[in-house]
N, C-alpha and C positions, 0 to 999 in steps of 0.2 A: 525525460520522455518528451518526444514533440508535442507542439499546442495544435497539432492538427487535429481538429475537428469532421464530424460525416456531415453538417451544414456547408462548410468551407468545398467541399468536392466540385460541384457545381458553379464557384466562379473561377475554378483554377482553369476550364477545359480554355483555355488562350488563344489558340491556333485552332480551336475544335476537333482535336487530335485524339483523347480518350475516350476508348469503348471503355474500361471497365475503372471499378477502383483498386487501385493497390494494397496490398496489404502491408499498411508503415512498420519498419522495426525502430527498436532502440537505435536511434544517432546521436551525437556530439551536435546540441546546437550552433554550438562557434566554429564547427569542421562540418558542412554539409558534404563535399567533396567524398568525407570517409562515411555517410551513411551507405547501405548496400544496395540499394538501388541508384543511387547517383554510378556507385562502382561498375556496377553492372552494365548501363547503359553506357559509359564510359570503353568499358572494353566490346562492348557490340560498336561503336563507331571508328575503334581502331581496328577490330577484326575488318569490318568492311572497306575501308580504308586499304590494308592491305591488300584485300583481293581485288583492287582496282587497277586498272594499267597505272601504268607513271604516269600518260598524259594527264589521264579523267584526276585523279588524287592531285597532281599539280592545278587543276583547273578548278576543282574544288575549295581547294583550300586558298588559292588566290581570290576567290569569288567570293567565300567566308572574310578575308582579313584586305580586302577592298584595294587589291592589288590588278586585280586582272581588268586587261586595256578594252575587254570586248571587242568582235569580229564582227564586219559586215557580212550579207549574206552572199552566197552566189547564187544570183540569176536562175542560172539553169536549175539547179537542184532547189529551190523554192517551187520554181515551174511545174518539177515534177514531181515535187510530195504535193503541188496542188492537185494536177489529178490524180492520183491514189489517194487524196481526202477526196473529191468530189466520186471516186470510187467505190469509197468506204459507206459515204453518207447516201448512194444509191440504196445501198442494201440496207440500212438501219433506220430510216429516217419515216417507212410508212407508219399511220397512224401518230404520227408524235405530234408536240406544238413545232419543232423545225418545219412538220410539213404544213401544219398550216399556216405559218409564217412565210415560207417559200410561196405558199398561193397568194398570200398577201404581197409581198413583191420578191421577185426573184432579184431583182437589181440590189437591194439590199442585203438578202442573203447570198449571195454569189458573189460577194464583189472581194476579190482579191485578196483587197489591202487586209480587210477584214477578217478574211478566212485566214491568213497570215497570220493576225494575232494567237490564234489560238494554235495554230503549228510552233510558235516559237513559246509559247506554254510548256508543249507537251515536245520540247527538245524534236520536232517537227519529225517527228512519229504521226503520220496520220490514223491510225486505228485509234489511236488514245485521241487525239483535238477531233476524232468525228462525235466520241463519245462527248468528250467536253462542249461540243457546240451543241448537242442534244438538251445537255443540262442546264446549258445558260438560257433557251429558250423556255425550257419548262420553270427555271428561278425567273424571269424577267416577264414572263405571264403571273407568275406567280404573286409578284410584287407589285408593278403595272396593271396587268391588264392586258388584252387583247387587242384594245385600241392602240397600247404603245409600243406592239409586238415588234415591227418594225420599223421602230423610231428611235432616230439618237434621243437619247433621252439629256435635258436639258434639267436647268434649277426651275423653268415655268412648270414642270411635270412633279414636283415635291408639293405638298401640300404645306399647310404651314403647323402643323407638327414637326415633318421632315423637315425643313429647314429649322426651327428650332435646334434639332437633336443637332442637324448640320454646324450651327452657328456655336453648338455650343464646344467646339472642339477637339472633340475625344478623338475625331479622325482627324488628320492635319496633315498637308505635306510642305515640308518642311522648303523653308527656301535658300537653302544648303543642298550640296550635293557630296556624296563620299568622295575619298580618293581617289576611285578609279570613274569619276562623274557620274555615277549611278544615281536616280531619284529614291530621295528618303520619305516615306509616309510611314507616320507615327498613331499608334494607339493610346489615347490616355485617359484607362478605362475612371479614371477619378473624378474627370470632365464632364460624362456620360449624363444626360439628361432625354427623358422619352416621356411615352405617353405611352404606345405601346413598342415590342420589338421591332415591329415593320418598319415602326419609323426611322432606328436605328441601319436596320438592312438596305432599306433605299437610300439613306445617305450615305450609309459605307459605300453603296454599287455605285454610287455617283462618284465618288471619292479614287475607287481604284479605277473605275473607267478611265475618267481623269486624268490620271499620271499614268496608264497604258498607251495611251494614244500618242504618246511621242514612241518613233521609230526606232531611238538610241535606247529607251526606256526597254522596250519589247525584245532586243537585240540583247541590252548588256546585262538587263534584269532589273529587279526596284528591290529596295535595303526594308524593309520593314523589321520595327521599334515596337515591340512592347512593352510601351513603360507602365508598370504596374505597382509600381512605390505607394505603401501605403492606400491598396486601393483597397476602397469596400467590395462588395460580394457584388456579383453581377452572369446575368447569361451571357454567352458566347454569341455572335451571329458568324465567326471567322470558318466555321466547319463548311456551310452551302456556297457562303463566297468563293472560297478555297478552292473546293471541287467543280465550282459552275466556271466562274469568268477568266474570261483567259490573260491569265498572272502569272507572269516568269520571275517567279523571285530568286534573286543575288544570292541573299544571304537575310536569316533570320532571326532575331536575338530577342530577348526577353529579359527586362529586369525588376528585381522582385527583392525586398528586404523582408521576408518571412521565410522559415526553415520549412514550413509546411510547403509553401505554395513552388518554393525549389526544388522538393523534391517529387512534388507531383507533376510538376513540368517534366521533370528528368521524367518519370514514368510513361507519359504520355511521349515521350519523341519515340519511345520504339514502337508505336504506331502509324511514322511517317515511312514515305517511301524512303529507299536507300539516297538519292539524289539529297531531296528535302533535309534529311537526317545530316549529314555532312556536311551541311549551311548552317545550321542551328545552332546558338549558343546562348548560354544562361549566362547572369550578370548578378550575383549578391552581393546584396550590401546598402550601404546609406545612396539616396542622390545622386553625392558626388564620386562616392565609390565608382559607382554605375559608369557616369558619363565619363571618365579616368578609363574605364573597361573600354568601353565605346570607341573613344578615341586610338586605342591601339588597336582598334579592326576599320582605322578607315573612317569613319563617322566623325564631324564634329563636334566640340563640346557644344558650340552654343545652337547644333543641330536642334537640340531637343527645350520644346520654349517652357525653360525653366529658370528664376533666377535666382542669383545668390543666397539667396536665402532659402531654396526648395522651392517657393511658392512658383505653380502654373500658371499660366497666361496663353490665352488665344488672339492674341492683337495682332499678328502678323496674319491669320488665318481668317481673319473678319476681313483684312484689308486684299485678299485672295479672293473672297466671295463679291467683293463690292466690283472687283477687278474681271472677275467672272461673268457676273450681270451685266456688266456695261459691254466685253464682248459677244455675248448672246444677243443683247439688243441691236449693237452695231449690226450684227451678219443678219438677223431679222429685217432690218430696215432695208436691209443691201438686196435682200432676197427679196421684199417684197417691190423696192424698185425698180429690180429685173423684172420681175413679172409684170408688173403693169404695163413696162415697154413692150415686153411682146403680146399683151394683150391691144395694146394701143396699134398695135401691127398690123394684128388678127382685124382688128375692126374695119379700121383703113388702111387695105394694100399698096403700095405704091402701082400706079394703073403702068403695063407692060404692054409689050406690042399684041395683035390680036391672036397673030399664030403660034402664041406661047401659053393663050388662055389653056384651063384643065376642060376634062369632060365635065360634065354635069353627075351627078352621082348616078341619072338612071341609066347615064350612058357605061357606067361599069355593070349596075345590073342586068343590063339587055342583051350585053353579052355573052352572059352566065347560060348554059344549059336549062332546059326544065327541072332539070333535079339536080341542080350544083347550086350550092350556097357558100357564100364568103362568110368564115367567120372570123370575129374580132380578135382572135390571137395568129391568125396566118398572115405569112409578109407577103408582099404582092410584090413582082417584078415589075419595073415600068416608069414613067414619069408625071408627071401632074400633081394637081394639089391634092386631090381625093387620094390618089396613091401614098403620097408622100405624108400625108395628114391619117391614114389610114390607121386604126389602134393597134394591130399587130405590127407596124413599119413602126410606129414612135418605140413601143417596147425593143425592138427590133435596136434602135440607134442607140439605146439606152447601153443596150447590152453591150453594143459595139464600144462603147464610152468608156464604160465599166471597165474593158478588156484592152483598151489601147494601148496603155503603156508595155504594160503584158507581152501586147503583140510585139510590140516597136522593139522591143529589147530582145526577143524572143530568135531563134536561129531559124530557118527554112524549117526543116521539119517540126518543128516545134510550135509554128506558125501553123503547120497543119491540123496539130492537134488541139490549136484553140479555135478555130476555122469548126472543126469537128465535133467541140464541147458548145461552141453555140448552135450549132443545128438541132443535135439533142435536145436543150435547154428548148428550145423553141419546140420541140416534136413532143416533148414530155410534157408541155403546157397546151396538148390537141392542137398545136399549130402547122400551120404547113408552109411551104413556099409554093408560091404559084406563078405561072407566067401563062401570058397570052400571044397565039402570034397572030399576026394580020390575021382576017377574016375566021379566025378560027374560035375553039370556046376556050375559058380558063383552064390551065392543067396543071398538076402537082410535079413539079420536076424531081429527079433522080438526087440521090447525095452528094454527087461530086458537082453538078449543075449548083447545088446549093451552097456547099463549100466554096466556089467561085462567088457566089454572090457576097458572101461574106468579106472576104477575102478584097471584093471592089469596094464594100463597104467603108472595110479599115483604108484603104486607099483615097477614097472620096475624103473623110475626114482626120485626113492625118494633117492636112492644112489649116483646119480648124481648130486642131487643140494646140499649131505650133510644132508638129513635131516634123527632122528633117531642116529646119532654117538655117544653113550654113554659115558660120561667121568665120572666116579666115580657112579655112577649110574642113574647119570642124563643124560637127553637126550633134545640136542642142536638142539633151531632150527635156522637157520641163519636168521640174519636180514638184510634187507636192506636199505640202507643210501641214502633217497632221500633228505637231507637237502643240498644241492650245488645249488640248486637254477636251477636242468634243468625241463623244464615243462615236 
């Protein structure tokens, strides 16, 4: 009879995968393969399998046994699952924490790269990543706070519980990478040290953010390890993670030397979606059984920081956190000495010719109507400092910023419709475009007047990020290197 226990239920849930409990039968301890629920779930993966094209089953099982080379995206089609997410998330997103995170900065939540994560989550099906980025805002308030709603979140934002549980290395990634260069992060629920769960969850969120934010990661997927040898009894936090942050996983393997806890795993995969299910694999046995299993899907043996002897270590992962802190510091220093220059700027102008001076501020109110007001989200046509320095024109550039590259890679019509998504953006935060002509009052222009502004917008600073600079006849566009692991 197995030694499975109704205590033991609750730290098998792994992947946080089980609604219910199974009802165990008589197996063969030294044959888990022939218990009847291993069997079972065993032919529910080959049934699904079959009803797969050839390509999806070949792509599958390449991305399981850590063979497949991953594709870049194309352009256009990322373009255009963006707006049918920004589509989706129109209709779904009143009343939630998205929308009040969006009031808190649209630049954060709108920006691309970002929204992209969570498209290549959800196999860039926008219905499902509108749903997922609802979830991640209501986990990330959840854990954080409202203050860090729209904040990368950093190791300064762990408290020092969280770093504990952080330091002590249950989550890890590993500094290996599979066969097919996928990022490996490891669970080693043995490690696991808290005070309470949260502290556990924010270091996990910190952890998968972490290894998402590289481009190849989000593209070709992340290999997640749970290694579970010999672990004591423990809660799950992998259920909220799972469904909230946007994580494209490879391929997902568990390994477990208990006949109990293998075949409760087995029971729980027919819980996952079809995708999910068809990456999953179980791994019994000792150790080095395990890492022996591992290595023939792709993984390395010394992936997983265990040595010769069985015994764990986190040494390589403390020297990951130290490595971590010093670039957080670095970009903080970096950040704060920008700012001071242009604050050093703001103070003392360099003095210009006279006919270049701006108006005076009351000289844009004077012009105003008895009953027209400027407010602080409308862009203003025109030039001077007051314009130019105006709150709705800085938000305005931001956006423009956010959307550059976008633009720059984008086709003519294509260019229209992000021309088109920032006028909305602005008109849905009560803003307007205004322009004024000689002797006349300020006016609200038409859409297509606005769309050109835009349109001048990306043009004014396309010299400013660099883009367009011809070298030999080619024309550069910069990239940016979000593979450091900041969310």
């Amino acid at each position: 009879m197995s030694s499975w226990s109704p205590d033991s239920w609750d730290s098998m849930d792994c992947f946080g995968l089980c609604r219910e409990k199974p009802r165990l039968e008589t197996g063969s301890k030294d044959a888990p393969n022939e218990h009847p629920v291993v069997k079972e779930v065993d032919q529910l993966i080959a049934k699904e399998l079959f009803q797969m094209s050839l390509e999806e089953r070949e792509k599958a099982l390449h991305d399981v046994h850590g063979i497949s080379p991953g594709e870049g995206d194309d352009p256009n089609f990322v373009n255009n699952r963006l707006i049918q997410l920004e589509c989706h998330l129109s209709v779904i997103k009143e009343g939630t924490v998205y929308a009040e995170a969006e009031q808190l900065s649209e630049a954060f939540v709108r920006d691309p790269h970002f929204r992209t994560m969570f498209l290549r989550a959800e196999y860039f099906e926008p219905r499902q990543a509108a749903q997922r980025m609802l979830r991640f805002f209501e986990f990330k308030k959840e854990l954080f706070g409202e203050g860090k709603l729209v904040k990368k979140i950093s190791l300064q934002d762990l408290n020092e519980d969280d770093m504990e549980s952080l330091r002590s290395g249950e989550c890890q990634i590993s500094p290996f990478k599979d066969a097919s260069g996928r990022p490996i992060i490891i669970f080693i629920q043995k490690l696991r040290k808290y005070k309470t769960i949260d502290n556990v969850k924010r270091a996990t969120y910190f952890m998968y953010m972490a290894v998402m934010q590289s481009t190849e990661a989000q593209q070709k997927g992340i290999v997640a390890v749970f290694y579970n040898i010999d672990a004591p009894h423990a809660a799950s936090v992998n259920s909220s993670l799972r469904n909230a942050l946007p994580i494209n996983f490879g391929s997902l393997h568990l390994c477990v030397n208990e006949i109990s806890t293998y075949v409760i795993s087995c029971a729980a995969i027919r819980t996952l979606s079809t995708r999910h299910r068809v990456r999953y694999r179980l791994h019994f046995g000792s150790y080095m059984e395990c890492l022996y299993d591992l290595v023939s899907f792709g993984i390395p043996r010394n992936a997983i920081p265990v040595d010769s002897n069985g015994r764990l270590h986190n040494d390589e992962h403390l020297i990951w956190i130290e490595r971590r802190l010093e670039l957080e510091n670095d970009t903080r220093l970096r950040s704060h000495r920008a700012y001071s220059i242009l604050e050093r700027a703001r103070v003392c102008p360099s003095p210009g010719p006279p006919s270049l001076s701006s108006p005076s501020s009351n000289s844009i109110e004077s012009s105003l109507g008895s009953d027209f007001e400027i407010h602080p989200h409308d862009v203003l046509f025109g030039r001077g400092k007051y314009v130019v320095d105006h709150p709705g024109n800085l938000k305005f550039r931001r956006l423009v910023d956010v959307y550059m590259r976008k633009y720059e890679e984008a086709e003519r019509l294509e260019k229209t419709c992000i021309a088109e998504a920032i006028v909305q953006m602005i008109q849905e935060s009560n803003g307007r475009f205004l322009k004024k002509e000689p002797g006349c009052e300020w006016e609200e222009v038409d859409g297509p007047a606005a769309r050109k502004k835009v349109a001048h917008a990306f043009r004014n600073r396309r010299k400013l990020h660099g883009y367009g600079t011809s070298i030999k006849g080619s024309t550069v566009t910069p990239q940016i290197d979000y593979s450091m692991g900041m969310e």
